[in-house]
N, C-alpha and C positions, 0 to 999 in steps of 0.2 A: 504494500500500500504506500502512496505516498505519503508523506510525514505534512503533517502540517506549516512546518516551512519551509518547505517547497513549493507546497500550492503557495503561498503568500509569495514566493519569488516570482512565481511562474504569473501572478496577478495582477503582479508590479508589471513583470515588460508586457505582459499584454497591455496593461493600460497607457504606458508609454507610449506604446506602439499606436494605437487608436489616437490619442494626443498629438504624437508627429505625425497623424498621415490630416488629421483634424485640423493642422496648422499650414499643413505643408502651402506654397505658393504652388498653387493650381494657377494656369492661365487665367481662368477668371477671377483666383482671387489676387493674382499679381495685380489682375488690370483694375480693380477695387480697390484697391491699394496705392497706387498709381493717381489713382481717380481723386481717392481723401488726400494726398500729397500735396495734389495739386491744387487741392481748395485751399493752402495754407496759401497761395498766390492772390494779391489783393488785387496789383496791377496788372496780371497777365492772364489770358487763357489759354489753355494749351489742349489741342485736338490730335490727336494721332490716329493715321489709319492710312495704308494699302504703303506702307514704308513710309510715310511724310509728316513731318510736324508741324503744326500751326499754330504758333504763335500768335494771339492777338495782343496789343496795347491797348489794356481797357480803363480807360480814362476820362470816357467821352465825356462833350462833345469832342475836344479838341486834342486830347491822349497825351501832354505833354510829357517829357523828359524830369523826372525826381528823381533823389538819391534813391528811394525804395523800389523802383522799377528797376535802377541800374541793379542795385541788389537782389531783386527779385531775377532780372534775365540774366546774372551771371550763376546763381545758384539753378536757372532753368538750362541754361545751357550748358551747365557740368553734367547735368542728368543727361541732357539730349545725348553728350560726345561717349558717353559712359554706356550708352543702348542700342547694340550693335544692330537691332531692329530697324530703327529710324538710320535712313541716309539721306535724305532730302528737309530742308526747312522751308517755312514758309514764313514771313512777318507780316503784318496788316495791323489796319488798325480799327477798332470796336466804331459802330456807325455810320451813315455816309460824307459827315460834312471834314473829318479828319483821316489822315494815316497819322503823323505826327505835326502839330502845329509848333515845334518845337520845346522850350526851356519849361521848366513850371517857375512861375515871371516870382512868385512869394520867393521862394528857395533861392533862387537868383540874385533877387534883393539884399536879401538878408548877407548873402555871402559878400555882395559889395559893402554893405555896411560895415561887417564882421573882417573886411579886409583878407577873405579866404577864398576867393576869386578861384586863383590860378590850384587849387587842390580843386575844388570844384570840378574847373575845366579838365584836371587831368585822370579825375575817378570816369571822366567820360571818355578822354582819348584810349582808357586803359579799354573801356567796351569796347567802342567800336574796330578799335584795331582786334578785339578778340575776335570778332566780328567777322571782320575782313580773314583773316587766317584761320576763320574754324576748318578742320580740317573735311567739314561735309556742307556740299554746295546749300546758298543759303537765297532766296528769292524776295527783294522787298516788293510783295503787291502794293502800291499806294492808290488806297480807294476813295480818297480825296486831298487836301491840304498838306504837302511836305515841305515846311517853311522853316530856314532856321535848322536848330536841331533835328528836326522831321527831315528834311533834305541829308543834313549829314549821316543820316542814319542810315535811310535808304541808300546813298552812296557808298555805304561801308558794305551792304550786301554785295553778293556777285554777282545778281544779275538783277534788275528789275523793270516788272511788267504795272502800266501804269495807266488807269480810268481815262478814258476821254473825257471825262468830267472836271477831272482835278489839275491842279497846278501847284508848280514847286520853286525855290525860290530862296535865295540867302540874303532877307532885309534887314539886316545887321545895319546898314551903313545908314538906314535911317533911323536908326536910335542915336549914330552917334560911335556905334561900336565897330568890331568887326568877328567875323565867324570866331566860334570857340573850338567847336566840337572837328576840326579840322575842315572844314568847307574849303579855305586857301590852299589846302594841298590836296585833296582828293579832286576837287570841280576839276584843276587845271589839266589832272590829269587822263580826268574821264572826257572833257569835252575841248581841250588844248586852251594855250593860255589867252587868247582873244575872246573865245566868247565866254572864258571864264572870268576875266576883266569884266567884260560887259556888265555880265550875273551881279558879278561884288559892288563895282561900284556905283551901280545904278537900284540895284535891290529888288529889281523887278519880278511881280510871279509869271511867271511864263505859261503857258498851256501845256496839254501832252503833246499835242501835235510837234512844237516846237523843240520841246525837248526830246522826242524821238530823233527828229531831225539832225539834231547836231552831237546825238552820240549819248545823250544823259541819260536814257531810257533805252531796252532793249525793244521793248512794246507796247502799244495803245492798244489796250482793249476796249469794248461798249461798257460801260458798269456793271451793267447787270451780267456779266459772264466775265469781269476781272480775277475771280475767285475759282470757278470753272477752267480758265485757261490758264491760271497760275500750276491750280492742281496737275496739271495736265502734263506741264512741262515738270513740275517736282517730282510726277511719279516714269517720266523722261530721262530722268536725272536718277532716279533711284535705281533704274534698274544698270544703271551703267558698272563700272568696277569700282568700287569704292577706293581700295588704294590704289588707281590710278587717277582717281577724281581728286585724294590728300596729297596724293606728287602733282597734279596741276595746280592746283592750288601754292601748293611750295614756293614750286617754280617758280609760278609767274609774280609772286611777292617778291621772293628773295631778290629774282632778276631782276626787277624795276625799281630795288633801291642800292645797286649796284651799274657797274659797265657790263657792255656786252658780251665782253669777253669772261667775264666771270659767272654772268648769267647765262653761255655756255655750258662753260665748266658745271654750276647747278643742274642746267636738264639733262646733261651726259649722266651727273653719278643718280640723278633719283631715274633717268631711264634706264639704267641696269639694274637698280630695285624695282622698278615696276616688270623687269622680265622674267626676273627670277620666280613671281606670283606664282600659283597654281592660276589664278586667274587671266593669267597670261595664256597662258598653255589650254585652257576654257576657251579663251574667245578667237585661237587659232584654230582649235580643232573644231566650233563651233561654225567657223568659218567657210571649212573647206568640208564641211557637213553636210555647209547650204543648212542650217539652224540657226533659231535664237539663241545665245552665250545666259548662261546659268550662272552670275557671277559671285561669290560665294565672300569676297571680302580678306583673301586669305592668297 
């Protein structure tokens, strides 16, 4: 017969065992989890699905730039880079009359009064440049107003697709100021340095149409399907090689704050890590298959 503690052992890990499987993260209770996380986000909403993450700025009407946002998108994008799931992002912003109308003008104040300005400006330079170098392509839809910080912001993404409806804009110069959040070095470089004079010193908002035009935008969408063809193109993007999407990205940083000749040197040594992939050897034999590449991120 069994002894009596025995059975009392044998009770214990059975009921352990019921516990850890009671606890365990099951898919849906990951995504439940996931779900109560992201309620502790005051200023952001975050939507995930078919690989892509969305980011909204919800702040409306106008979605401004706070410390607690900068705080909230860098504690949201440690999760995002940390989830091998998600490869594509998306930023928008909560309503139709804003994407971002830049600064929150209180906070701002205060730091001129406080004489704390250039900290200020630089917990933001520290974003956006994360921004720019996340290592998974990042898309700003602007589905109305990118003025100011809103402009800088979507400039730090990699790519962005922008409402017929809305307009963008760095009217710094009519306060008196000028860009913080980097506008003088990213505009010049996205739209060359004439019409990014024009931009600065005039402060004007421009249309999409216009800023399609001259390089500041990748696309004008109609409104009402800015969010549909955003999606479209991030889950474009998702399905691509992921480490070969974090060596373009590299690359074309590294190289554009360097010479040519070294930004060379950059795509030579991240193109022999991107060879050595399995994902490499995926999308050759998928090639010559005549198929879709399977690309696994590895």
């Amino acid at each position: 017969m069994t002894s009596r503690r025995e059975r009392q052992r044998v009770w214990r890990s059975l009921r352990a065992c019921v516990v850890n499987i009671a606890t365990a993260n099951t898919p849906a209770q990951a995504s439940r989890q996931r779900m109560e996380k992201d309620m502790a986000y005051e200023t952001l909403l975050l939507d995930t699905a078919d690989r892509v993450a969305t980011i909204t700025l919800n702040r409306p009407p106008m979605n401004p730039i706070s410390s607690q946002l900068i705080d909230e998108m860098t504690a949201l994008l440690d999760e995002i880079e940390g989830d091998s799931e998600v490869r594509a992002i998306i930023i928008t912003g909560a309503g139709e009359k804003a994407f971002c109308a830049g600064a929150d003008i209180t906070e701002f104040g205060q730091a001129f009064a406080e004489d704390s300005v250039k900290e200020l400006l630089m917990s933001r330079h520290r974003m956006f440049t994360r921004i720019e170098r996340f290592p998974k392509p990042i898309i700003a839809a602007i589905n109305g107003y990118a003025l100011g910080g809103g402009c800088e912001l979507a400039m730090s993404c990699h790519l962005r697709l922008m409402a017929d409806s809305a307009a963008v804009g760095q009217p710094e110069i009519n306060l008196g100021i000028i860009p913080g959040y980097g506008g003088t070095q990213r505009l010049p470089r996205l739209v060359g340095r004439t019409h990014a004079y024009e931009l600065l010193f005039l402060g004007d908002r421009i249309p999409a149409d216009r800023a399609e035009r001259i390089g500041l935008v990748n696309k004008v969408s109609r409104a009402a399907s800015l969010m549909d063809d955003a999606k479209e193109l991030a889950r474009r993007l998702a399905g691509q090689a992921p480490i070969a999407i974090k060596l373009i990205i590299d690359s074309v940083n590294c190289g554009l704050e360097t010479t040519i000749d070294e930004g060379l040197e950059i795509e030579a040594d991240n193109s022999v890590l991107a060879s050595k992939t399995e994902d490499a050897m995926e999308g050759t034999m998928a090639f010559m298959e005549k198929r879709a590449p399977d690309f696994k991120g590895k």
